[in-house]
Backbone as a printed PyTorch tensor [residue, N CA C, xyz], in Angstrom:
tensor([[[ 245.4670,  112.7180, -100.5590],
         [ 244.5460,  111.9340, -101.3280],
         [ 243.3370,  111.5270, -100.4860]],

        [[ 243.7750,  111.1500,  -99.1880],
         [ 242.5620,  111.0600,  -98.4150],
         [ 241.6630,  111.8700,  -97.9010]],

        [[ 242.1870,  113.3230,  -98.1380],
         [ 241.1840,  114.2760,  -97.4280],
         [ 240.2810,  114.4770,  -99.1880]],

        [[ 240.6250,  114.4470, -100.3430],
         [ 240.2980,  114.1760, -101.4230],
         [ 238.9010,  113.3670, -101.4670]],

        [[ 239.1150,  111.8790, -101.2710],
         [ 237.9850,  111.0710, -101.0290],
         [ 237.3300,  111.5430,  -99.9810]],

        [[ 237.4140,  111.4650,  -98.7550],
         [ 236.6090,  112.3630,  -98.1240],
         [ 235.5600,  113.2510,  -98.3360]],

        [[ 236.0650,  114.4780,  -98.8580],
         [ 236.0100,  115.2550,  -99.3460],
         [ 234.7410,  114.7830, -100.5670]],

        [[ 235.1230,  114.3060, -101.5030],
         [ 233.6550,  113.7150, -102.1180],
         [ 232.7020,  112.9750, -101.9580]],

        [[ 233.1600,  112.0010, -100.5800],
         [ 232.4720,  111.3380, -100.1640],
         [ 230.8490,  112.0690,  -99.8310]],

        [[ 231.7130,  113.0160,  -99.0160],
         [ 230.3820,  114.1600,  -98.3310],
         [ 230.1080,  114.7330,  -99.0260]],

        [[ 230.2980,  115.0020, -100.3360],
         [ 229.7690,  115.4560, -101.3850],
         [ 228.8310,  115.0920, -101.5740]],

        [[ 228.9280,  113.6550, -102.1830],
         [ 227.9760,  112.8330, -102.4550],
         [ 226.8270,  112.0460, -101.9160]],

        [[ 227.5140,  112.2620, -100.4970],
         [ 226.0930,  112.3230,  -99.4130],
         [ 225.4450,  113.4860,  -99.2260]],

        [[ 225.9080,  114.4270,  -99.2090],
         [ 225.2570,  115.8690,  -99.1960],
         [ 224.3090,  116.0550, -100.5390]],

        [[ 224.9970,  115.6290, -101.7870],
         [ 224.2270,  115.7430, -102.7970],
         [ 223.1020,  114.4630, -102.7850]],

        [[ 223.4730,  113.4750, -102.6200],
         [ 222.2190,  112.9370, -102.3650],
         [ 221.3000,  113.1670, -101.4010]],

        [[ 221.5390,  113.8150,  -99.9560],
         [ 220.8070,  114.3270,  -99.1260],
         [ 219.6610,  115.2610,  -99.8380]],

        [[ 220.7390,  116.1230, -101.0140],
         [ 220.0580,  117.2070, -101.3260],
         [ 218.8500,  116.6030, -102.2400]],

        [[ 219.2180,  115.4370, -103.1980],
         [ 218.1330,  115.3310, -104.0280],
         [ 216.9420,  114.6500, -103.4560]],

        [[ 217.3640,  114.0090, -102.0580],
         [ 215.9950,  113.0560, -101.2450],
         [ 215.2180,  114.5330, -100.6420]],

        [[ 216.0860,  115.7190, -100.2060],
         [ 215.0470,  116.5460,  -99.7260],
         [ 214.4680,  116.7630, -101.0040]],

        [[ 214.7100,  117.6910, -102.2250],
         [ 214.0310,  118.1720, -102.9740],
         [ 212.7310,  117.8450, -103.4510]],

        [[ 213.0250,  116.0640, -103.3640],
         [ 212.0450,  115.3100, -103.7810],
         [ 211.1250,  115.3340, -102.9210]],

        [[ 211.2450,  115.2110, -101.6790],
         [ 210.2160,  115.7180, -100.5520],
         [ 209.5230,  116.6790, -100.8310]],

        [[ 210.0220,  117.7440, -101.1640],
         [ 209.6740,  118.9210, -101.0440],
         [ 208.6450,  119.3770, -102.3520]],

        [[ 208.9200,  118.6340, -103.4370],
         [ 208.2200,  118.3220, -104.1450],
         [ 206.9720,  117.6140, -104.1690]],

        [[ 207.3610,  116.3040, -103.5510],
         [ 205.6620,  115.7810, -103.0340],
         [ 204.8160,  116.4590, -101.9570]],

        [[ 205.3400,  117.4570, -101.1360],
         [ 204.9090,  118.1040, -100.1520],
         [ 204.2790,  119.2080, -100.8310]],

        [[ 204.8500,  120.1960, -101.6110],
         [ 203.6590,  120.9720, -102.7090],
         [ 203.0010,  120.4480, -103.3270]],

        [[ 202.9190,  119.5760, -104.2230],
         [ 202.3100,  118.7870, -104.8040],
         [ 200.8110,  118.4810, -104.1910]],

        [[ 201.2180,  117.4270, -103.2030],
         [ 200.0070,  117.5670, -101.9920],
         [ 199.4460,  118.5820, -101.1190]],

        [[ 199.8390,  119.7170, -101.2360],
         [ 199.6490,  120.8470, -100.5460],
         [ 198.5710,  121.3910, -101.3950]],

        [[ 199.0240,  121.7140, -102.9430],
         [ 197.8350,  121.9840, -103.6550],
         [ 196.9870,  121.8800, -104.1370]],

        [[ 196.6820,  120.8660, -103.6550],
         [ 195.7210,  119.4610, -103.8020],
         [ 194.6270,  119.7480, -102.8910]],

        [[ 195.5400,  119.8600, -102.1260],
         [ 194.7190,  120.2820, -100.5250],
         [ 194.2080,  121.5930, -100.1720]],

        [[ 195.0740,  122.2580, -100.5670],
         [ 194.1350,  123.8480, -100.8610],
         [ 193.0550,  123.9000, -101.9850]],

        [[ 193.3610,  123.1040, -102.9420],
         [ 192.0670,  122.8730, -104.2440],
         [ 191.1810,  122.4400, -103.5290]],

        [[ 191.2330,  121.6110, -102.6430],
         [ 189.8680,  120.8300, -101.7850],
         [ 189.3520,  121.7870, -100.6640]],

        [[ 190.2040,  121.9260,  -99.9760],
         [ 189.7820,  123.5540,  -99.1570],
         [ 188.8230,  124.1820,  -99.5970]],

        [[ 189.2480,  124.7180, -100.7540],
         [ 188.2760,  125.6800, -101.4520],
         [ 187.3250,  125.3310, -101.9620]],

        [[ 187.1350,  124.0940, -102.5800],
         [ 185.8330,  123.1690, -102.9090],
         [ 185.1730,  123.3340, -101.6310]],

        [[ 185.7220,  122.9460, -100.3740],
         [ 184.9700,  122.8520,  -98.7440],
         [ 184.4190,  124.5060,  -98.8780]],

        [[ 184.9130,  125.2030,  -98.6620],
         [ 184.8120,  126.6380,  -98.8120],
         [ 183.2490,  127.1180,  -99.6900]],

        [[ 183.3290,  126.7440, -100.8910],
         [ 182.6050,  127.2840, -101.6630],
         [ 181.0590,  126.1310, -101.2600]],

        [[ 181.0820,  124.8840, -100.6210],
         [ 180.0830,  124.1420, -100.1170],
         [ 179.5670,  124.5690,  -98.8910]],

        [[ 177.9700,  124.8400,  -98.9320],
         [ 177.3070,  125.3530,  -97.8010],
         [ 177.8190,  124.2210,  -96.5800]],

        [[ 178.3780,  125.0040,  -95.5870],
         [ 178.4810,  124.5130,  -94.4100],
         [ 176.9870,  123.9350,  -93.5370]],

        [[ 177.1580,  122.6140,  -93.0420],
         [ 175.4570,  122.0760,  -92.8910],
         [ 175.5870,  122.7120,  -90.9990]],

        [[ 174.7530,  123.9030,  -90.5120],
         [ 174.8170,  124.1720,  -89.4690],
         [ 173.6000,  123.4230,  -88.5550]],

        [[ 174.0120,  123.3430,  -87.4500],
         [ 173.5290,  122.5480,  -86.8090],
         [ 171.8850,  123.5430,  -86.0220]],

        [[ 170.8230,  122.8240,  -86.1890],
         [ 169.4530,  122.7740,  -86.4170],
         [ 168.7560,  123.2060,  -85.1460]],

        [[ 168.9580,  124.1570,  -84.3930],
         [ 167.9760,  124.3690,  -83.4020],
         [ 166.1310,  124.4630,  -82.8420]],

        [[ 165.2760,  124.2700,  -82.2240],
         [ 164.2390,  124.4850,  -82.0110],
         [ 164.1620,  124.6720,  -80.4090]],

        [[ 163.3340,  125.3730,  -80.0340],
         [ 162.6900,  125.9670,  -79.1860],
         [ 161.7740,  125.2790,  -78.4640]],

        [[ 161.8860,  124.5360,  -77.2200],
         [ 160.6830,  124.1800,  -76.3740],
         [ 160.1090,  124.2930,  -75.2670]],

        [[ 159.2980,  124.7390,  -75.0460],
         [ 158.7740,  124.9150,  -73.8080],
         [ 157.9430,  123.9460,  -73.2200]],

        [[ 158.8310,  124.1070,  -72.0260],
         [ 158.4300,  122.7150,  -70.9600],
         [ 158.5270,  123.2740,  -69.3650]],

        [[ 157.3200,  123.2560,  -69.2190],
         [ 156.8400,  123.8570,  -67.8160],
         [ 156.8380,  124.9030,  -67.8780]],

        [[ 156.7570,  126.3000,  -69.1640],
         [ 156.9010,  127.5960,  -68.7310],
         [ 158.2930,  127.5190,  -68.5190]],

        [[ 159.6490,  127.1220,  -69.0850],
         [ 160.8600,  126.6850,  -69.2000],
         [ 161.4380,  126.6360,  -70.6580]],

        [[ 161.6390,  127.7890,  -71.2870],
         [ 162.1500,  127.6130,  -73.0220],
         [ 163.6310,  126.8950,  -72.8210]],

        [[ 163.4310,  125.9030,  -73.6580],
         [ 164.8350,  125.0350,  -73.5290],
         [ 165.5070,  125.4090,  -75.1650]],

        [[ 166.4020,  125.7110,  -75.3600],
         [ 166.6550,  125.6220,  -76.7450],
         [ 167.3030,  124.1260,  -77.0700]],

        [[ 166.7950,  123.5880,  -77.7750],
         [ 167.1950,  122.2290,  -78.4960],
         [ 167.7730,  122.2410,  -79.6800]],

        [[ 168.9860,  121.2120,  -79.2410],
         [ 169.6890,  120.3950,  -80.8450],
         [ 169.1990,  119.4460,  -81.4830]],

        [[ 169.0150,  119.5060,  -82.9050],
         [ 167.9930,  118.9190,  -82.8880],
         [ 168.5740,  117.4790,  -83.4100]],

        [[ 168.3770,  116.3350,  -83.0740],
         [ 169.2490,  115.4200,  -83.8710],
         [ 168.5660,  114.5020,  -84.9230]],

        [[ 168.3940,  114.8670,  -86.1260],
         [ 167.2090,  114.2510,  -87.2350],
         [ 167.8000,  113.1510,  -88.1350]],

        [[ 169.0490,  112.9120,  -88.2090],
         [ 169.3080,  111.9740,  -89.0500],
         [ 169.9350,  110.6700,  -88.2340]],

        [[ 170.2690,  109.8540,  -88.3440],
         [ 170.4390,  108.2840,  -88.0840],
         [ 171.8040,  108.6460,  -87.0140]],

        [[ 172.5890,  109.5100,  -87.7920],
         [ 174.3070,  110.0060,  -87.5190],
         [ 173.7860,  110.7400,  -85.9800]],

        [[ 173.4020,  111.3830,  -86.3130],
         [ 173.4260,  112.8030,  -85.0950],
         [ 172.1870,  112.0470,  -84.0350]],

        [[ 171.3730,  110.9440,  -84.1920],
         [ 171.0050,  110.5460,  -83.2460],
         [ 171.8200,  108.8900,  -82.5360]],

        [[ 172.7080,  108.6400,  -83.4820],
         [ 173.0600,  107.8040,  -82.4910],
         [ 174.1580,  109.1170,  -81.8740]],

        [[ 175.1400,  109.6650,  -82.2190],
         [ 175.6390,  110.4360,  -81.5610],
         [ 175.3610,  111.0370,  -80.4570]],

        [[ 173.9880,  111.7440,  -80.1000],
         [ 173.3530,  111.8810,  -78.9600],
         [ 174.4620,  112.8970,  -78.0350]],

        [[ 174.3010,  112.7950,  -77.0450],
         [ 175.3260,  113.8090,  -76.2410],
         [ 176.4320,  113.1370,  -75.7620]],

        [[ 177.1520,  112.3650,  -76.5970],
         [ 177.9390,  111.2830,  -76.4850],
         [ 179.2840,  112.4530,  -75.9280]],

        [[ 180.0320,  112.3440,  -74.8580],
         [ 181.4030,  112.9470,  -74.9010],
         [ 181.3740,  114.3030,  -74.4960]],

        [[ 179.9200,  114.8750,  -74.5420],
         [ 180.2020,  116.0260,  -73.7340],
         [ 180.1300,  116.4510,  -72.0260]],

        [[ 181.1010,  117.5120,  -72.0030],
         [ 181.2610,  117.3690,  -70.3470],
         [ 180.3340,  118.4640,  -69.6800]],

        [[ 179.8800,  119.4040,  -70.2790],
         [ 178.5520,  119.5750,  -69.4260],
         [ 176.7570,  120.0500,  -70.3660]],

        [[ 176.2880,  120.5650,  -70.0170],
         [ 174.6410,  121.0720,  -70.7890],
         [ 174.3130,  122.0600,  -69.4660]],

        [[ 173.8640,  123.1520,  -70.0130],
         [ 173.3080,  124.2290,  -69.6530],
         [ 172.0500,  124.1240,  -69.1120]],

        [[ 171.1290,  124.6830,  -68.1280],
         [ 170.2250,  124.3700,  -68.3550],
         [ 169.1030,  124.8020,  -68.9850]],

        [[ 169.3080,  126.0000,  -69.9980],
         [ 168.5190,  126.2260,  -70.8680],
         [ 168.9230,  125.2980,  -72.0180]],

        [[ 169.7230,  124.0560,  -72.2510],
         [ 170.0020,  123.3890,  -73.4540],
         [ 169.5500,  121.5650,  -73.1250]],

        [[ 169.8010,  121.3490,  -74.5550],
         [ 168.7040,  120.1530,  -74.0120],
         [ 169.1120,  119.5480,  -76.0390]],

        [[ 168.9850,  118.1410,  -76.3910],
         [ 168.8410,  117.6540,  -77.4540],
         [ 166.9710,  116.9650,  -77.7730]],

        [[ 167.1540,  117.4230,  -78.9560],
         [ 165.6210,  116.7250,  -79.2280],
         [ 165.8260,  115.6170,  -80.2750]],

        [[ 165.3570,  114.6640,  -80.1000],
         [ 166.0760,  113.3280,  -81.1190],
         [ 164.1440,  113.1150,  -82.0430]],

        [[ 164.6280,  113.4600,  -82.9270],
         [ 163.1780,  113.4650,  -83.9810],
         [ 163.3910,  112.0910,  -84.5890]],

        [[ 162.3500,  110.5920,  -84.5690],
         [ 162.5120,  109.6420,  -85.0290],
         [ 161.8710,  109.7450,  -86.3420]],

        [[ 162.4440,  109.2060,  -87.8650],
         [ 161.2430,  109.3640,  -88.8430],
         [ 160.1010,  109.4180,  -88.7600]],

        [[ 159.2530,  109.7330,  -89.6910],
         [ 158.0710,  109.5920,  -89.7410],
         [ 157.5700,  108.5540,  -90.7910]],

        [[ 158.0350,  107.5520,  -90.1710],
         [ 157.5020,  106.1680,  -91.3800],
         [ 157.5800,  104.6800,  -90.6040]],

        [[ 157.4510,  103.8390,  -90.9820],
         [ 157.6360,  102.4370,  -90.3770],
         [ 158.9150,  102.1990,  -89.7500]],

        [[ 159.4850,  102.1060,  -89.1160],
         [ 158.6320,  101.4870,  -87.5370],
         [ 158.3670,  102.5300,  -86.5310]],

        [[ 158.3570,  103.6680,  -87.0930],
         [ 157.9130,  104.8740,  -86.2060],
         [ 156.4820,  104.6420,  -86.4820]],

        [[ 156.2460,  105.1320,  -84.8650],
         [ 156.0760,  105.3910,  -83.6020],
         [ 156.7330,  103.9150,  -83.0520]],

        [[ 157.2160,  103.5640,  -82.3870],
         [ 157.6850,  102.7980,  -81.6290],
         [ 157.9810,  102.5530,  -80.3970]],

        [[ 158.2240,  101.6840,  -79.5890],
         [ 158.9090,  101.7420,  -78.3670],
         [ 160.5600,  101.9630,  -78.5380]],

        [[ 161.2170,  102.1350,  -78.1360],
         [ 162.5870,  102.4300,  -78.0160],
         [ 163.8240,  102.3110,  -77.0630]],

        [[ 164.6660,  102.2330,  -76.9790],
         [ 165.4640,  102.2500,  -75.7460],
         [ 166.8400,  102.8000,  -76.3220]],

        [[ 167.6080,  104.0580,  -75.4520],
         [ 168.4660,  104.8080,  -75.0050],
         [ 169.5190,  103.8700,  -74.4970]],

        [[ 171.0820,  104.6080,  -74.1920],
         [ 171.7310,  103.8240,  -73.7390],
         [ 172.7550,  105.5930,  -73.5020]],

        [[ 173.8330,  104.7630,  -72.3470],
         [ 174.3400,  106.3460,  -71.6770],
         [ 175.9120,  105.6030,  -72.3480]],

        [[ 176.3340,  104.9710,  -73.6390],
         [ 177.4350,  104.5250,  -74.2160],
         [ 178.2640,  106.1650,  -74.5470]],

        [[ 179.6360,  106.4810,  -74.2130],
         [ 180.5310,  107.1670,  -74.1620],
         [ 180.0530,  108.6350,  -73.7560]],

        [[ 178.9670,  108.3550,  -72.6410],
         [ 178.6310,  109.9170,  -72.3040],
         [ 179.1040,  110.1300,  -70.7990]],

        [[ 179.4570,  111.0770,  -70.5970],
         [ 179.9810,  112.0230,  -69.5380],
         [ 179.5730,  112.5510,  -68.0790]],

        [[ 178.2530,  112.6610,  -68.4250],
         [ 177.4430,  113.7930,  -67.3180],
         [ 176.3650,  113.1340,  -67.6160]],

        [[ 175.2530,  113.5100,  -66.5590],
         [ 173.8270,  112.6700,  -65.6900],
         [ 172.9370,  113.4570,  -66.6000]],

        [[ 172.0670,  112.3210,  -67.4270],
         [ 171.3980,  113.2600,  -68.6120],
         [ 169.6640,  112.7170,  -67.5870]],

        [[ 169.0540,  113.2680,  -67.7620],
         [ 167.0820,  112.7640,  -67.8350],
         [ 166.9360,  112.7500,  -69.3270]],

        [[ 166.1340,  111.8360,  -69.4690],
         [ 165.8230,  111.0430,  -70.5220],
         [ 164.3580,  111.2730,  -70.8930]],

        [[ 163.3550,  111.8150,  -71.8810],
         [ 161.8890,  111.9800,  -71.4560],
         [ 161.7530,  111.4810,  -72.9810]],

        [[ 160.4690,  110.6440,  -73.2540],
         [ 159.7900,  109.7890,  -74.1340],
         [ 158.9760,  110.6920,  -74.3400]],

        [[ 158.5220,  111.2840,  -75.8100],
         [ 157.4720,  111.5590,  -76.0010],
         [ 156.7500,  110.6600,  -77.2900]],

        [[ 155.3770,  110.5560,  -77.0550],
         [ 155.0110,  110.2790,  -77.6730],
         [ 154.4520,  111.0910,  -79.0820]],

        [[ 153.6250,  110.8120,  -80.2670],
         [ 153.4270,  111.1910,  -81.4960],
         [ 152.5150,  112.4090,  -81.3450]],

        [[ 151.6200,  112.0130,  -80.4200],
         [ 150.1230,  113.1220,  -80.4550],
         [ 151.5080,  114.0640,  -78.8890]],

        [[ 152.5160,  113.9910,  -78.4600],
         [ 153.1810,  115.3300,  -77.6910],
         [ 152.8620,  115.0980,  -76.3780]],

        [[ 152.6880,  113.7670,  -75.8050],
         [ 152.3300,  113.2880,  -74.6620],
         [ 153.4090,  112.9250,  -73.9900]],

        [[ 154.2920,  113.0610,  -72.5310],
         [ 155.2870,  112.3860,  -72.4600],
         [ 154.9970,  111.0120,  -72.1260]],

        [[ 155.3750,  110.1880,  -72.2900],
         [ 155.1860,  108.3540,  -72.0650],
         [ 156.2220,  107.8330,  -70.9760]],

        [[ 157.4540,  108.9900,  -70.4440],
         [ 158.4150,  108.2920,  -69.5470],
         [ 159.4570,  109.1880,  -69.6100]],

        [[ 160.1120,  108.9570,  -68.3500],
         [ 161.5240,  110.0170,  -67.8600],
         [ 162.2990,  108.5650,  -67.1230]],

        [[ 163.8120,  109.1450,  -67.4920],
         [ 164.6370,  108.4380,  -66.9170],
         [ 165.7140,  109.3710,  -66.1170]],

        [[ 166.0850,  108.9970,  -65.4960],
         [ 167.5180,  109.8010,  -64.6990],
         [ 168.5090,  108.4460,  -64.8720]],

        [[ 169.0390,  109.0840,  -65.9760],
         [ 170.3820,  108.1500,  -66.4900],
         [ 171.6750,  108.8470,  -65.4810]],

        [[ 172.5130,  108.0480,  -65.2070],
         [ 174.1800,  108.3050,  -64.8230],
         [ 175.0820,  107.6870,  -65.8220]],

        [[ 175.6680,  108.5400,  -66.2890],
         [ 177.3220,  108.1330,  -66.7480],
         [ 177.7060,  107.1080,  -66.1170]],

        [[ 178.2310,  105.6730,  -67.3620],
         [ 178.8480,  104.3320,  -66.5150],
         [ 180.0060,  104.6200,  -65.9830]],

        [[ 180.9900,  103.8350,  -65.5790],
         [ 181.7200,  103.6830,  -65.5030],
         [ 182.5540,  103.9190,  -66.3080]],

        [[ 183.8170,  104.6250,  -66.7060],
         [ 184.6310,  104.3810,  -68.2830],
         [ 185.0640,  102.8490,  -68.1900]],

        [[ 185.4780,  102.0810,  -69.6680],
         [ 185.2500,  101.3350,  -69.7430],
         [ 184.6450,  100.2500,  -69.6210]],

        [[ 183.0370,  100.5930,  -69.4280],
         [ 182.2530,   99.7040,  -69.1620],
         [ 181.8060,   99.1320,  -70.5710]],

        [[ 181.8710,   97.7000,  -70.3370],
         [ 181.5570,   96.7990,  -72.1620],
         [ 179.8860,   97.1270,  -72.1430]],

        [[ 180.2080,   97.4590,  -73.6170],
         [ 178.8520,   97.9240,  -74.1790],
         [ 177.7870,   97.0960,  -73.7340]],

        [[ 177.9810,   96.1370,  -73.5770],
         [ 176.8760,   94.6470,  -73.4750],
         [ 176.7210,   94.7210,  -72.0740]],

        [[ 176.8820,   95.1620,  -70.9860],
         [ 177.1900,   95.6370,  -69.5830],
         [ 175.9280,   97.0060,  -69.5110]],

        [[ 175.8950,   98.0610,  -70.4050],
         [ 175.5510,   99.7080,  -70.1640],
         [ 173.9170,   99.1260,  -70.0490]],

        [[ 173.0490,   99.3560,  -69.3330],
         [ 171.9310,   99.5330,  -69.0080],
         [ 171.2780,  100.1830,  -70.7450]],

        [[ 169.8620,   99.7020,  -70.6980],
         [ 169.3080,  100.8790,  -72.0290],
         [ 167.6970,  101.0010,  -71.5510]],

        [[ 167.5000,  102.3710,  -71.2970],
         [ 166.5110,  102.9590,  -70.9390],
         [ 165.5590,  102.7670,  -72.2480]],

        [[ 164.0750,  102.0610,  -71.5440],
         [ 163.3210,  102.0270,  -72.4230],
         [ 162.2680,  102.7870,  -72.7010]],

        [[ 161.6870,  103.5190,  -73.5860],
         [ 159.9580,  103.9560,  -73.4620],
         [ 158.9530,  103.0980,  -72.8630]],

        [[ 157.8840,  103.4350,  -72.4680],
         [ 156.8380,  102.8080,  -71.8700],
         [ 155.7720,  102.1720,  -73.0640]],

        [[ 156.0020,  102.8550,  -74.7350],
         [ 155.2310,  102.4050,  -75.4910],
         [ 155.4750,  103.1850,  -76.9990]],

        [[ 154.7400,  103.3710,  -77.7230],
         [ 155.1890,  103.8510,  -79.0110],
         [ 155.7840,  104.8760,  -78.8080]],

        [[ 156.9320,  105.8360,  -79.2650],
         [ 157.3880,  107.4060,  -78.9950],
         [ 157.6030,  107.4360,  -80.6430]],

        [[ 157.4770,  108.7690,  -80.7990],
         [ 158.2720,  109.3300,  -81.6960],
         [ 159.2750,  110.6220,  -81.4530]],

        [[ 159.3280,  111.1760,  -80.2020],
         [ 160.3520,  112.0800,  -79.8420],
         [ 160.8040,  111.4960,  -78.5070]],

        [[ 162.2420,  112.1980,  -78.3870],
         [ 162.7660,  112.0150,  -77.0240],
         [ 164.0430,  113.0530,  -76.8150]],

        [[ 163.4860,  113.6780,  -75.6180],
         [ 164.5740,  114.8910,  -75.4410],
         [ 165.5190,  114.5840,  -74.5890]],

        [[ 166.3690,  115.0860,  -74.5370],
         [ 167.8920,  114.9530,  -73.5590],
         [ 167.7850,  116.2200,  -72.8810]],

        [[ 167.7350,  116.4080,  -71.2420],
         [ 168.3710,  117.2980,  -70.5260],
         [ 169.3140,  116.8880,  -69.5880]],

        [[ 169.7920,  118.2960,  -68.9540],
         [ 170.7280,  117.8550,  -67.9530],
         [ 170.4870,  117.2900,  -66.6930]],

        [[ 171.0860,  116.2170,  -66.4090],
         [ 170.3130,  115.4860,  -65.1620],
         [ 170.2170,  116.1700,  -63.6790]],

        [[ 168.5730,  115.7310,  -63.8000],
         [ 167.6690,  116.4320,  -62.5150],
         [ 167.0100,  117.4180,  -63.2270]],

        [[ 167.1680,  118.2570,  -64.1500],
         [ 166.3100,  119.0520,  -64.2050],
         [ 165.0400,  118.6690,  -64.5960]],

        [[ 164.4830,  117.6280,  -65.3130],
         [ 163.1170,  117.3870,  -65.3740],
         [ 162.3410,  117.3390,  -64.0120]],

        [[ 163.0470,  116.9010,  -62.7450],
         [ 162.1410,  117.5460,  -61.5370],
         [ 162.2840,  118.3840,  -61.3140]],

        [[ 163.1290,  118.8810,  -61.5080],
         [ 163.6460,  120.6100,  -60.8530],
         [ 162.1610,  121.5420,  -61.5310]],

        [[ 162.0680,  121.2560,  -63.2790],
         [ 161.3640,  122.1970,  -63.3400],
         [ 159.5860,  121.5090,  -63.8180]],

        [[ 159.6580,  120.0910,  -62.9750],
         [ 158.2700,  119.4370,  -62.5720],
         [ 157.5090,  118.6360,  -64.0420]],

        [[ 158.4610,  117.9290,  -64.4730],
         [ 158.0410,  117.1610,  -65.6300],
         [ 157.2080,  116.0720,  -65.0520]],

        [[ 156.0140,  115.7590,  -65.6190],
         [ 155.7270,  114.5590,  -65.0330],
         [ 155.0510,  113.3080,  -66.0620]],

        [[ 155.0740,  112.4240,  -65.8310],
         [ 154.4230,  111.2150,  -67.2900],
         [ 152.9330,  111.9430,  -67.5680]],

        [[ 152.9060,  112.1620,  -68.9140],
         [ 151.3930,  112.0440,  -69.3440],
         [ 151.1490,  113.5290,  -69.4780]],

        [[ 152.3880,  114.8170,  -69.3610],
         [ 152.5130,  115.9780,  -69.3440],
         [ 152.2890,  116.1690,  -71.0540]],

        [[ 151.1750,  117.2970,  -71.5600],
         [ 151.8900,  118.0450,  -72.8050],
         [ 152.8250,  118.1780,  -73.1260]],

        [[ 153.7090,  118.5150,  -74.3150],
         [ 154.6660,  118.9810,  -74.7850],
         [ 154.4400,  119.2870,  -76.5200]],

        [[ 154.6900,  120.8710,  -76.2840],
         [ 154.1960,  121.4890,  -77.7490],
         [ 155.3640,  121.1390,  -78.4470]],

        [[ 155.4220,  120.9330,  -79.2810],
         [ 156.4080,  120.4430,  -80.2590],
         [ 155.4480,  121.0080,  -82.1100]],

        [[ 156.4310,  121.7400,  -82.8920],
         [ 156.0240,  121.4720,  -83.9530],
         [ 156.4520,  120.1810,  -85.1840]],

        [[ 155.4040,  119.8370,  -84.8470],
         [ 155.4500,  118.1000,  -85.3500],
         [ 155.5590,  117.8510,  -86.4120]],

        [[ 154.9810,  118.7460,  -87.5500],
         [ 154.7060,  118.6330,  -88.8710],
         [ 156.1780,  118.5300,  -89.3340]],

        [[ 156.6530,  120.1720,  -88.4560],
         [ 157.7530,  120.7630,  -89.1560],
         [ 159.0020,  119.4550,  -88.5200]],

        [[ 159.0510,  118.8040,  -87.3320],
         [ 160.1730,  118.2770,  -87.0400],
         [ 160.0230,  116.9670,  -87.9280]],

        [[ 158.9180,  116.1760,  -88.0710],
         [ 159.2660,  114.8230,  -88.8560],
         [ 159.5370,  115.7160,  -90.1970]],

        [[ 159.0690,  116.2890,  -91.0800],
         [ 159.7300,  116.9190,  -91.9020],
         [ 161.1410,  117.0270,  -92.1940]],

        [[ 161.4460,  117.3990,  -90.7950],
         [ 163.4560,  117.2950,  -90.6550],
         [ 164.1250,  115.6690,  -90.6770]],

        [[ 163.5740,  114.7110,  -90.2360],
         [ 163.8240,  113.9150,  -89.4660],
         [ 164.0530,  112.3630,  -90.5710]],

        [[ 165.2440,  111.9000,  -90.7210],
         [ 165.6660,  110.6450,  -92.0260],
         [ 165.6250,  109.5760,  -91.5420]]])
């Protein structure tokens, strides 16, 4: 009689085992095809690729990222561990109030020794910085913030040192197509 009870006992845990998986297994397709329905929504939506331009600085083509919206410029080169030195970010500020402005940079969750260069509206540079990576965990209210010298509306990111390396200096040209970048730029 006792191997009897037993015997159904584990039955009845087994069968209830069985109906807690099923039910799993059920909400797990369930949500699965949900998720492939959205997939394919992602799928069939133009992927937003990321925006390059071309600059030349000193007889030096840098290819630039370009960072035009609010998102991708505070982002900045936040977290990456190195830059090439043909690569470089170009941070396009709107083209509306309070642009042209003065401004200030900050080296918050970045990695590697960036130069910092201010340009101004008419493609003038206004200022270079040679930023270093803080400390990790340094409190935000602690991180230094590199300022412009006066109104900018662009400011490029390279890898640090190369603006002397390839002889940047304040008050240098810089061709930029202007029309077309505030155009990009939210």
């Amino acid at each position: 009689m006792e191997i009897i009870l037993g015997i159904r006992k584990m039955l009845n845990r087994n069968l209830y085992l069985f109906f807690v998986l099923v039910g799993v297994f059920i909400l797990l397709m369930s949500s699965g095809c949900s998720g492939r329905e959205d997939s394919a929504d992602l799928i069939d939506e133009p992927v937003e690729a990321q925006v390059t331009e071309q600059v030349m600085l000193n007889d030096h083509i840098i290819q630039m990222e370009l960072a035009v919206t609010p998102e991708q410029r505070e982002q900045g080169l936040m977290g990456r561990e190195s830059l090439a030195d043909g690569e470089g970010m170009l941070f396009v500020m709107p083209d509306e109030d309070p642009f042209p402005t003065e401004v200030g940079f900050w080296m918050k969750d970045c990695l590697i020794p960036i130069d910092l260069i201010f340009i101004s509206r008419e493609g003038f540079i206004d200022s270079i910085h040679e930023m270093q990576p803080p400390e990790p965990d340094t409190p935000d209210h602690e991180l230094p913030v590199y300022y412009s010298n006066g109104p900018v509306q662009f400011a490029i990111e390279l890898r640090g040192g190369l603006a002397a390396e390839i002889g940047l200096n304040v008050g240098d040209s810089v061709d930029l197509r202007k029309d077309y970048l505030l155009q990009l730029a939210e």
